[in-house]
PAZAPA-4460 file (N, C-alpha, C; in steps of 0.05 Angstrom, whole numbers, plus 32768, in hexadecimal, padded with zeros to 4 digits):
% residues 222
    n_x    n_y    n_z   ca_x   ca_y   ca_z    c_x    c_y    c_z   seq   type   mol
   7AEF   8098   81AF   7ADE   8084   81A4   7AED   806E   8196     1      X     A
   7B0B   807A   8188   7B12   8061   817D   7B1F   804E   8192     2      X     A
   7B2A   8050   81A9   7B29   8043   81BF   7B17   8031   81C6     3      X     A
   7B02   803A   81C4   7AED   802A   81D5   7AE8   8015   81BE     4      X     A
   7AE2   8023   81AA   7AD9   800B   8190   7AF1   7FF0   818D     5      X     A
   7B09   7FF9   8193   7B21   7FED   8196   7B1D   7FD6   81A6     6      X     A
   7B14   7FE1   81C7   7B12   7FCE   81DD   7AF3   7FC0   81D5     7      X     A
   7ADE   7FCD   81CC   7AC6   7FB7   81BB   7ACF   7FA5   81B1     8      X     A
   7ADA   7FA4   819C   7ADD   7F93   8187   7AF2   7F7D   8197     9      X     A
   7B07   7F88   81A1   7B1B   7F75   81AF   7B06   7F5B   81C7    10      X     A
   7AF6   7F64   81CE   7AE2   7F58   81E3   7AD4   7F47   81D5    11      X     A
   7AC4   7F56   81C0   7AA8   7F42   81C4   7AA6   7F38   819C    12      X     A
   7ABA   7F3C   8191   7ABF   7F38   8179   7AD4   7F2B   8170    13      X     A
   7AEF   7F2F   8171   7B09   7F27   816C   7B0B   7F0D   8170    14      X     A
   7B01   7F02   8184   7AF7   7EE5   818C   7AE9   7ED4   8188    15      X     A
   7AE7   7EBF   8180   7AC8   7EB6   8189   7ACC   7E9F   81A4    16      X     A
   7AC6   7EB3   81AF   7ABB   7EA3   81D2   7AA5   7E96   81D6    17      X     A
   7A99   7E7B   81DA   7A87   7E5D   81DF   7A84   7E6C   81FC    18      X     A
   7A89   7E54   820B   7A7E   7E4C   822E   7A98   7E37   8232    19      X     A
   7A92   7E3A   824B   7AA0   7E24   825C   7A8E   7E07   8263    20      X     A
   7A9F   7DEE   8266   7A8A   7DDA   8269   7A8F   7DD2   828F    21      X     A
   7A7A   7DC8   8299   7A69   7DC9   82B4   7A7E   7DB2   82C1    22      X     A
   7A7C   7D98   82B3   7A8C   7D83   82B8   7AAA   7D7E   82A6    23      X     A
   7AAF   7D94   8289   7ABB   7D83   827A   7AD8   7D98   8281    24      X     A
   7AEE   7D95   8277   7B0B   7DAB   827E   7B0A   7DC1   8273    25      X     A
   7B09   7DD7   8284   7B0E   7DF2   8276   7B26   7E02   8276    26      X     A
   7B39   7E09   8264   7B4E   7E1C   8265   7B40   7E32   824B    27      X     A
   7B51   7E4A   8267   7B58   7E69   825A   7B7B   7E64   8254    28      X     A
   7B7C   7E70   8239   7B93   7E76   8235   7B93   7E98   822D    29      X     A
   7BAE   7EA6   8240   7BB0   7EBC   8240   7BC5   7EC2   822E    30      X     A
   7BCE   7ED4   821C   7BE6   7ED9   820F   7BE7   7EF3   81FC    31      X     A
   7BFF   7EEC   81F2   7BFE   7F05   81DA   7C00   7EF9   81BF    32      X     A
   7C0E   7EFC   81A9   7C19   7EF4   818B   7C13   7ED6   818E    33      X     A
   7C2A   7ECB   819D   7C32   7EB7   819D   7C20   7E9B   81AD    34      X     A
   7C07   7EA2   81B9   7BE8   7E9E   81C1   7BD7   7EA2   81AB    35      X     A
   7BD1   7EB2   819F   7BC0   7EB5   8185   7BC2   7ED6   817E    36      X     A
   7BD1   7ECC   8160   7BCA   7EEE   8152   7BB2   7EE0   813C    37      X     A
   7BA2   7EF9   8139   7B84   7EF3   8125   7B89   7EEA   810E    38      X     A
   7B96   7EFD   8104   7B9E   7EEC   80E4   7B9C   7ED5   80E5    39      X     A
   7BB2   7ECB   80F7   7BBF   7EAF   80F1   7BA5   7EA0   8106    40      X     A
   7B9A   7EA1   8115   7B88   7E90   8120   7B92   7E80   8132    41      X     A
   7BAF   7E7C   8136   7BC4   7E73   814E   7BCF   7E8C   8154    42      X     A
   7BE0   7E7B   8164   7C05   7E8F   8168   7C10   7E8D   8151    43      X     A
   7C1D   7EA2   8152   7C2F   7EA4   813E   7C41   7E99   812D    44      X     A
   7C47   7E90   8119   7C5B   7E80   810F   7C55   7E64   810A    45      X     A
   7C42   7E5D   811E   7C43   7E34   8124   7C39   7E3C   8100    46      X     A
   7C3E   7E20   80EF   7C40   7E1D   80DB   7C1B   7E1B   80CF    47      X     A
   7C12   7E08   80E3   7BF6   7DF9   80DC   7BE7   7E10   80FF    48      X     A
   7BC6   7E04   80ED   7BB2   7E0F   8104   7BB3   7E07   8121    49      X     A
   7BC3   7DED   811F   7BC0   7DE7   813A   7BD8   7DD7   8145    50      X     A
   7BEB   7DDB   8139   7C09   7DE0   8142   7C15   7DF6   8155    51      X     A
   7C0A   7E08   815C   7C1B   7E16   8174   7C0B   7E0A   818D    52      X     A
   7C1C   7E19   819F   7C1B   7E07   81BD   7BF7   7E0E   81C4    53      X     A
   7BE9   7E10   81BA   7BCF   7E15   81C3   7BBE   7DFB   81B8    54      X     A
   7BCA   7DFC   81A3   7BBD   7DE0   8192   7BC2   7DCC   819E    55      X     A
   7BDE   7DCA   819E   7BEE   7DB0   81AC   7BE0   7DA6   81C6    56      X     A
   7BDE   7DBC   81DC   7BD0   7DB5   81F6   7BB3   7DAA   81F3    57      X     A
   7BA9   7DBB   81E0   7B86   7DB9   81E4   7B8D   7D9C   81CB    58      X     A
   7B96   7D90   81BE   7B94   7D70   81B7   7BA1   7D63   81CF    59      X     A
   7BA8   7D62   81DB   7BB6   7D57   81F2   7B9B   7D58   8202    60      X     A
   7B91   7D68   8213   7B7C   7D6F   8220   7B5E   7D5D   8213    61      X     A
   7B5D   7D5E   81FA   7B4B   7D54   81EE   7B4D   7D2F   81ED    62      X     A
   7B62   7D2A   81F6   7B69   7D0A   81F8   7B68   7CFE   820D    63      X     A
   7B5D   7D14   821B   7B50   7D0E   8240   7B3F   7D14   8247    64      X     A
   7B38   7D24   823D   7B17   7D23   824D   7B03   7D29   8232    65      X     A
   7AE8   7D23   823B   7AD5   7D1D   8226   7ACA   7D30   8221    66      X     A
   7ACD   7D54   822B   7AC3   7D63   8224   7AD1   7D80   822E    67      X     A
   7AE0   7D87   8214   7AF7   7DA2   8223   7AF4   7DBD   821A    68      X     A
   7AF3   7DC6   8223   7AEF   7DED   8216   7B0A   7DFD   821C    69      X     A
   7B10   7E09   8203   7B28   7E1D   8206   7B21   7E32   81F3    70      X     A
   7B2F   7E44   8204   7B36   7E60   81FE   7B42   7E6D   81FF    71      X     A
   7B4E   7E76   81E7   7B65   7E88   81EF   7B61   7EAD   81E7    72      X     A
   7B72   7EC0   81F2   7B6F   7ED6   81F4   7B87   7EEA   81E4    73      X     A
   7B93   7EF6   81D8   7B9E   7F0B   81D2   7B9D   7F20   81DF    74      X     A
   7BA8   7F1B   81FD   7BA9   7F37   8211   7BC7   7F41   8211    75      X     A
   7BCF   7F50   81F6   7BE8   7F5F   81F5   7BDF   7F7A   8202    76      X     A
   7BC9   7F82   8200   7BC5   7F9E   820D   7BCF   7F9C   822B    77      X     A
   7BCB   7F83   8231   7BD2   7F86   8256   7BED   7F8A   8254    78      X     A
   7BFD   7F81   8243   7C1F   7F89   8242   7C23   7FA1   8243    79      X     A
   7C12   7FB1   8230   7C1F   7FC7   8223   7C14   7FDE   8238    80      X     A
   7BFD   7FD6   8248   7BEB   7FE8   8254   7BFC   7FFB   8265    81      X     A
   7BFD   8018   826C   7C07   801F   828B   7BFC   801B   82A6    82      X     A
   7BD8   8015   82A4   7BD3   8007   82B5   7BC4   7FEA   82B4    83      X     A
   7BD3   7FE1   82B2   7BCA   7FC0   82AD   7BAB   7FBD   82BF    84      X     A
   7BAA   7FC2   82CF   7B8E   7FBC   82E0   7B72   7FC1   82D5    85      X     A
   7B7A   7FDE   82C1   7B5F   7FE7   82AC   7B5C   7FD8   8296    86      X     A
   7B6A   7FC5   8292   7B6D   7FA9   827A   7B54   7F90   828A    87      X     A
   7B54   7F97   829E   7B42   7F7B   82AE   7B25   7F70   82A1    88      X     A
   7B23   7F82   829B   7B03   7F8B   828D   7AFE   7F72   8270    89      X     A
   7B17   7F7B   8265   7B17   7F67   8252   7B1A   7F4E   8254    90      X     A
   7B19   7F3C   8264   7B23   7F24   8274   7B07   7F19   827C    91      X     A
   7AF9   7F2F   8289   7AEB   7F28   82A1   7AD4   7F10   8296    92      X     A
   7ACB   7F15   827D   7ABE   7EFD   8274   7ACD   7EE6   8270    93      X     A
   7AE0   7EE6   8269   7AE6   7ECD   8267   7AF7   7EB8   827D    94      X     A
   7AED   7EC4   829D   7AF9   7EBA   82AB   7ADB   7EB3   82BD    95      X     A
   7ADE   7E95   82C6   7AC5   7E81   82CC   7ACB   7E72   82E2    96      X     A
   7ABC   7E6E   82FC   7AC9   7E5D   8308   7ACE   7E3D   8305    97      X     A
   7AC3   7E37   82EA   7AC2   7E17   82E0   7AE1   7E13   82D1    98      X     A
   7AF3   7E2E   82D2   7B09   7E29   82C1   7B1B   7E18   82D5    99      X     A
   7B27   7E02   82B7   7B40   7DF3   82D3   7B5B   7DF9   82C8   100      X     A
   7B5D   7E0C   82BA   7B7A   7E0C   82B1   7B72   7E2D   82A9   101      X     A
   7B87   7E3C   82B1   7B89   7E5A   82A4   7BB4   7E5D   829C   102      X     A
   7BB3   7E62   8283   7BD7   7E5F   8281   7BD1   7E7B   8278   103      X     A
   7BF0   7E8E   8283   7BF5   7EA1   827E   7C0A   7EA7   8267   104      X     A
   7C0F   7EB2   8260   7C22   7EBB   8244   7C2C   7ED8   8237   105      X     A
   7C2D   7EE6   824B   7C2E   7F05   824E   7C49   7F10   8255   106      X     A
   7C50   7F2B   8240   7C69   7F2D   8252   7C7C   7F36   8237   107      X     A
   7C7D   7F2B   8226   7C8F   7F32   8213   7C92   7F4E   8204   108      X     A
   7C75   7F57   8206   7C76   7F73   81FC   7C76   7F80   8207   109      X     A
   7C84   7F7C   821F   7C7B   7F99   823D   7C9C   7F9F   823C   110      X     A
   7C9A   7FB8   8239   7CB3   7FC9   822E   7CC0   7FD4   8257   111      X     A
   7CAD   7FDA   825F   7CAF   7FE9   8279   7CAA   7FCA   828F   112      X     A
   7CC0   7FC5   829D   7CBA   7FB2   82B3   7CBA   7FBA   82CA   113      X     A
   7CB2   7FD3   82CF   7CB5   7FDB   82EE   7C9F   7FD5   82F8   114      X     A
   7C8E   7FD2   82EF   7C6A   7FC1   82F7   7C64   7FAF   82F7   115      X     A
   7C79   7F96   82E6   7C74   7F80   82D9   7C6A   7F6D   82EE   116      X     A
   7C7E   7F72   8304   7C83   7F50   830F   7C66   7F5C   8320   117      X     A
   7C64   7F6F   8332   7C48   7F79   8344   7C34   7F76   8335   118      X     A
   7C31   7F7B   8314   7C17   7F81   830C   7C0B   7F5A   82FA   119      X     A
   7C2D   7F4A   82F3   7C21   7F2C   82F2   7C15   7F2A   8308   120      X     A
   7C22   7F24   8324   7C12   7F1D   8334   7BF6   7F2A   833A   121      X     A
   7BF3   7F3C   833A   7BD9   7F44   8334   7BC1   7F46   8324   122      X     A
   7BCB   7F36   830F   7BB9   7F28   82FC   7BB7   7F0D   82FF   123      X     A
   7BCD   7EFF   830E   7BBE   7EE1   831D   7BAE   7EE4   8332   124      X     A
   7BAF   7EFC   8348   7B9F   7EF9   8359   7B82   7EF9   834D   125      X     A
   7B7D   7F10   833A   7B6B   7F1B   8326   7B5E   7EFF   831F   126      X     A
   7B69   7EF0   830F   7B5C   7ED6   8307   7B4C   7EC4   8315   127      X     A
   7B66   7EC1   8336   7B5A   7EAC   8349   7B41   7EB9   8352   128      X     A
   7B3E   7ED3   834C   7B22   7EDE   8361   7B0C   7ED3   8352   129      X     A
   7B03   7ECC   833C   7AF2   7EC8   8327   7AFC   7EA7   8329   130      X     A
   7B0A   7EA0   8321   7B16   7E7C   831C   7B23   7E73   8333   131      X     A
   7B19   7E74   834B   7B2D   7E6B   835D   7B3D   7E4F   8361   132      X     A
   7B2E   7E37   8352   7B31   7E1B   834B   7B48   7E19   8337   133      X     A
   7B44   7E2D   832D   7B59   7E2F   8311   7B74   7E26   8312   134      X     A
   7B86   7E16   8306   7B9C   7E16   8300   7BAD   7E22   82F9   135      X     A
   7BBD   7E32   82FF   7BC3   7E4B   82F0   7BE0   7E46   82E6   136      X     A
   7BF1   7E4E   82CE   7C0A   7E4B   82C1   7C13   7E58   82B9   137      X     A
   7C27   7E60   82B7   7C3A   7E73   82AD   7C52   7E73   829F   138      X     A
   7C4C   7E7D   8283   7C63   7E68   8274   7C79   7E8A   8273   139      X     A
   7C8E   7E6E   826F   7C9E   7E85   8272   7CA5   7E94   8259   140      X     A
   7CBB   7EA6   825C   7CBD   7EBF   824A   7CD1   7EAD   8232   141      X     A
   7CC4   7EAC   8210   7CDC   7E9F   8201   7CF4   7EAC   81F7   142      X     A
   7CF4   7ECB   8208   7D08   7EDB   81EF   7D19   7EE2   820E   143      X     A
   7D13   7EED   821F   7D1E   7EFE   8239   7D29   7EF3   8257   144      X     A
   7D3B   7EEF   8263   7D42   7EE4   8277   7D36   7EF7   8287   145      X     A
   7D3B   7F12   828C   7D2B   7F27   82A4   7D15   7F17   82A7   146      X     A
   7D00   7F1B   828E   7CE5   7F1C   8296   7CDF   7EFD   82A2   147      X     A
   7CF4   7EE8   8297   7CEE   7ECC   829F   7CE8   7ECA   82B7   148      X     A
   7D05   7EDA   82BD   7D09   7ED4   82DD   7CF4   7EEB   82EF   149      X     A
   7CE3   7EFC   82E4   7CD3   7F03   82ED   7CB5   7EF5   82F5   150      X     A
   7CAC   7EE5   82D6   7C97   7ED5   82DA   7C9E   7EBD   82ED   151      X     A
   7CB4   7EA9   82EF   7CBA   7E9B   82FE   7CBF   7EA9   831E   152      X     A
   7CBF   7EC1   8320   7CC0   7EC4   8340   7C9E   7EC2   8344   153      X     A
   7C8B   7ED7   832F   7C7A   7ED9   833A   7C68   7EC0   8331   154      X     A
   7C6E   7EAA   832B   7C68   7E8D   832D   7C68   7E83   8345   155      X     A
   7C86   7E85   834D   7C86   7E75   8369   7C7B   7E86   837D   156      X     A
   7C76   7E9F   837D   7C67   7EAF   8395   7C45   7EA8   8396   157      X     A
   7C3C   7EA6   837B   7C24   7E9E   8382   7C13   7E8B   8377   158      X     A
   7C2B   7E74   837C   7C2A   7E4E   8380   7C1C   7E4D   8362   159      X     A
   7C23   7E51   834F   7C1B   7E53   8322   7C3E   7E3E   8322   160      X     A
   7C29   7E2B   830D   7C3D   7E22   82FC   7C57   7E30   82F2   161      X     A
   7C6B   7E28   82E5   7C79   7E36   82D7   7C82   7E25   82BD   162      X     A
   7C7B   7E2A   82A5   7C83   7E22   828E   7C9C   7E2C   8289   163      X     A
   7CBB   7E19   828C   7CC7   7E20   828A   7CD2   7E25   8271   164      X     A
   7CE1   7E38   8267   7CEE   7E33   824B   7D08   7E34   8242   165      X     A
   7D1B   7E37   825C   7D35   7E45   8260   7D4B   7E2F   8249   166      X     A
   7D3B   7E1A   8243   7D4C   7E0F   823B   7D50   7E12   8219   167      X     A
   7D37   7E20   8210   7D31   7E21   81F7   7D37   7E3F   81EB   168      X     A
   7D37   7E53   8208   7D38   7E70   81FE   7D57   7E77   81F0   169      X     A
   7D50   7E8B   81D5   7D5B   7E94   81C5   7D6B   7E82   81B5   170      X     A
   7D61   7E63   81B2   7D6E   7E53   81A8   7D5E   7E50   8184   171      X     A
   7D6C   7E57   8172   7D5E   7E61   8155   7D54   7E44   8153   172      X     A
   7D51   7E2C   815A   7D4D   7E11   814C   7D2E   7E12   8157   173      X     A
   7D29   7E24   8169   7D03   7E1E   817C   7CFA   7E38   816C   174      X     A
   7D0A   7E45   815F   7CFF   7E65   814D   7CF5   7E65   812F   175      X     A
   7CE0   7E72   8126   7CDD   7E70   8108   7CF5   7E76   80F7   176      X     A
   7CEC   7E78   80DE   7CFE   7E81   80D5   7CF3   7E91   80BA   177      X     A
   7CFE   7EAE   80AE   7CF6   7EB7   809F   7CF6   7EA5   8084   178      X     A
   7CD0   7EAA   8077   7CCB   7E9E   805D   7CC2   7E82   8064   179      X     A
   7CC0   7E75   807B   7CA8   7E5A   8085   7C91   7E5C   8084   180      X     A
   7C8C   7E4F   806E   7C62   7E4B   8066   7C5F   7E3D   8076   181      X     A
   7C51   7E52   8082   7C30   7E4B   808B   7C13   7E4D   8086   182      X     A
   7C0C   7E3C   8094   7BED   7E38   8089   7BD9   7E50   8099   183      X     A
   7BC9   7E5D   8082   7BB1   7E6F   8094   7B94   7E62   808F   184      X     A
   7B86   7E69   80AA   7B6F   7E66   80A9   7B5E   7E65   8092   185      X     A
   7B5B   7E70   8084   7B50   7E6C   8064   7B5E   7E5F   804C   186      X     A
   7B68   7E4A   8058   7B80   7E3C   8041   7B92   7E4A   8035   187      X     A
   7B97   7E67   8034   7BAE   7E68   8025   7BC8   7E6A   8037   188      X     A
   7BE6   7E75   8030   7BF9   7E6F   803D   7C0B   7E86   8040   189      X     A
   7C13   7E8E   8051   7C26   7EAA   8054   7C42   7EA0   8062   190      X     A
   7C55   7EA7   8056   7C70   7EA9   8060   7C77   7EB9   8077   191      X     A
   7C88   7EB0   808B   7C93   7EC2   80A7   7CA1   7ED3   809D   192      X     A
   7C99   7EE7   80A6   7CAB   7F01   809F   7CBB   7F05   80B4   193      X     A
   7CD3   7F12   80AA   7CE8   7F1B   80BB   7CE8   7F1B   80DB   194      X     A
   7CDC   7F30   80D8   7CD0   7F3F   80EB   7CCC   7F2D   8107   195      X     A
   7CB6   7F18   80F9   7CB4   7F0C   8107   7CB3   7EE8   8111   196      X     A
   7CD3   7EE5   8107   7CDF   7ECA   80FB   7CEB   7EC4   811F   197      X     A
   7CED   7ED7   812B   7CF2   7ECB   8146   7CE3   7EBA   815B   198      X     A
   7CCA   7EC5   814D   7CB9   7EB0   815F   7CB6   7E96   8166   199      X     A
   7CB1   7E80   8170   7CB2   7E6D   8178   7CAA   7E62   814B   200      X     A
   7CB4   7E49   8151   7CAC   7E3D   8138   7C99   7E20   8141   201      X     A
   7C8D   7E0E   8130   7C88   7DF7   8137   7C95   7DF0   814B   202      X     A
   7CB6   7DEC   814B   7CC1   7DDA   8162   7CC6   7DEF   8187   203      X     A
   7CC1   7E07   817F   7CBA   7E10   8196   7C9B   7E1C   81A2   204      X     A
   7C8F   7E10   8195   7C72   7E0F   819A   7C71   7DF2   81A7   205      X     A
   7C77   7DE0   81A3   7C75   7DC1   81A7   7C80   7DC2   81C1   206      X     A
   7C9D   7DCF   81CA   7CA4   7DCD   81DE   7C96   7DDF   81F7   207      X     A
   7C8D   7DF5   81F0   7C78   7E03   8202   7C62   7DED   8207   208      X     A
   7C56   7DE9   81FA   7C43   7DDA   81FC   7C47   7DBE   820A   209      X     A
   7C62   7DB1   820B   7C66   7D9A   8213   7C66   7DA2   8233   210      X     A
   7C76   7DC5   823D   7C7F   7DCC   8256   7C61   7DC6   825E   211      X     A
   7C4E   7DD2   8257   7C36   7DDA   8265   7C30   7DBC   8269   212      X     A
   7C2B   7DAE   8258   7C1F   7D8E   8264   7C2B   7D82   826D   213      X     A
   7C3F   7D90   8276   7C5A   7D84   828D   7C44   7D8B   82AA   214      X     A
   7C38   7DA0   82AF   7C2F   7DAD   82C3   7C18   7DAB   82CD   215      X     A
   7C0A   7D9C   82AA   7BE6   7D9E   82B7   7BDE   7D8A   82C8   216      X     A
   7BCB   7D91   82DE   7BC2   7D81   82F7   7BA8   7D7E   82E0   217      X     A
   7BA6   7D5D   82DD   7B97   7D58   82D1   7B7D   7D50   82F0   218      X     A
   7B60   7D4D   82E1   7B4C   7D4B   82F6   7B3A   7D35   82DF   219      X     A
   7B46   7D22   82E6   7B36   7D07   82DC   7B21   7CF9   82E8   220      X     A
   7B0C   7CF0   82E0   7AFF   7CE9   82FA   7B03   7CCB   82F1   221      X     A
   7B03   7CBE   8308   7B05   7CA0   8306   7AFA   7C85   82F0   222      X     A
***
């Protein structure tokens, strides 16, 4: 039971999920921490609400077209899962055929890669069956060369963007740093803890976010 109440609440609560618009741009954003942890209401670390690379894109996005919907997801369970495929369930609403952008962000917490590169690709095919219009992206790994060079194979196999980062990874100047205020959702302010001072900071949130609008096929109409 506490399972299931687990996968409830992760679905139809943890979120708050709108609609997609008919004419106006839609992106899914898929990820873990560094996509949105709850507390913080972003990714992790970016300083302000709408300083990590989610913010960054969707104001960018918002300076082009006159009506945009985003969403993003906290799918670390698909990392951690042993069978990633029984994770689908959780997705399945929020995948629409009106979406024009779906970015991926998965990967960092998957301890076991003997599934990785078979079971990414199998969550893009997963997507295109539901979003086949969709854009699809794949940013790359900010801590791991293996897994990089994993998501970048299974990029080019099945024609996804690739957000590159190779130039930024493990470099401390794109990383938080322990004891940086930040702002929370309810005005007050909490310091990076240790723990988790590796994460991308402002200046590597900006550059994710710059890779991805390196990539987007924008659909303007005249």
């Amino acid at each position: 039971m506490a399972e299931l109440s687990e996968r409830y609440n992760r679905k139809e609560n943890y979120y708050l999920y709108d609609t997609y618009w008919g004419d106006g741009y839609n992106w899914l954003a898929l990820g873990n921490s560094l996509t949105l942890i709850n507390d913080w209401g972003r990714g992790i670390c970016s300083t302000k609400l709408d300083n990590d690379y989610f913010g960054l894109v969707k104001k960018e996005l918002e300076s082009r077209y006159d009506e945009v919907s985003t969403f993003r997801y906290n799918y670390a369970v698909w990392e951690r899962s042993e069978e990633r495929k029984s994770e689908y369930d959780l997705i399945e609403e929020f995948l629409d055929p009106r979406l024009d952008l779906v970015t991926i962000q998965l990967g960092e917490n998957t301890s076991d890669l003997s599934t990785y590169e078979t079971d990414l690709g199998e969550l893009v095919d997963f997507i295109r069956t539901v979003a086949p219009d969709a854009q699809i992206i794949i940013i790359d790994d900010f801590w791991s060369q293996e897994k990089s060079d994993i998501r970048k194979a299974v990029a080019n196999d099945k024609g996804c963007g690739f957000a590159d980062l190779s130039d930024i990874r493990g470099k401390s100047e794109y990383q938080s740093q322990t004891g940086i205020i930040c702002e929370m959702p309810d005005g007050s302010t909490e310091s990076v803890p240790e723990e988790a001072a590796t994460h991308p900071g402002d200046e590597g949130m900006a550059v994710i976010a710059e890779r991805i609008l390196q990539l987007v096929e924008y659909n303007l109409n005249p």
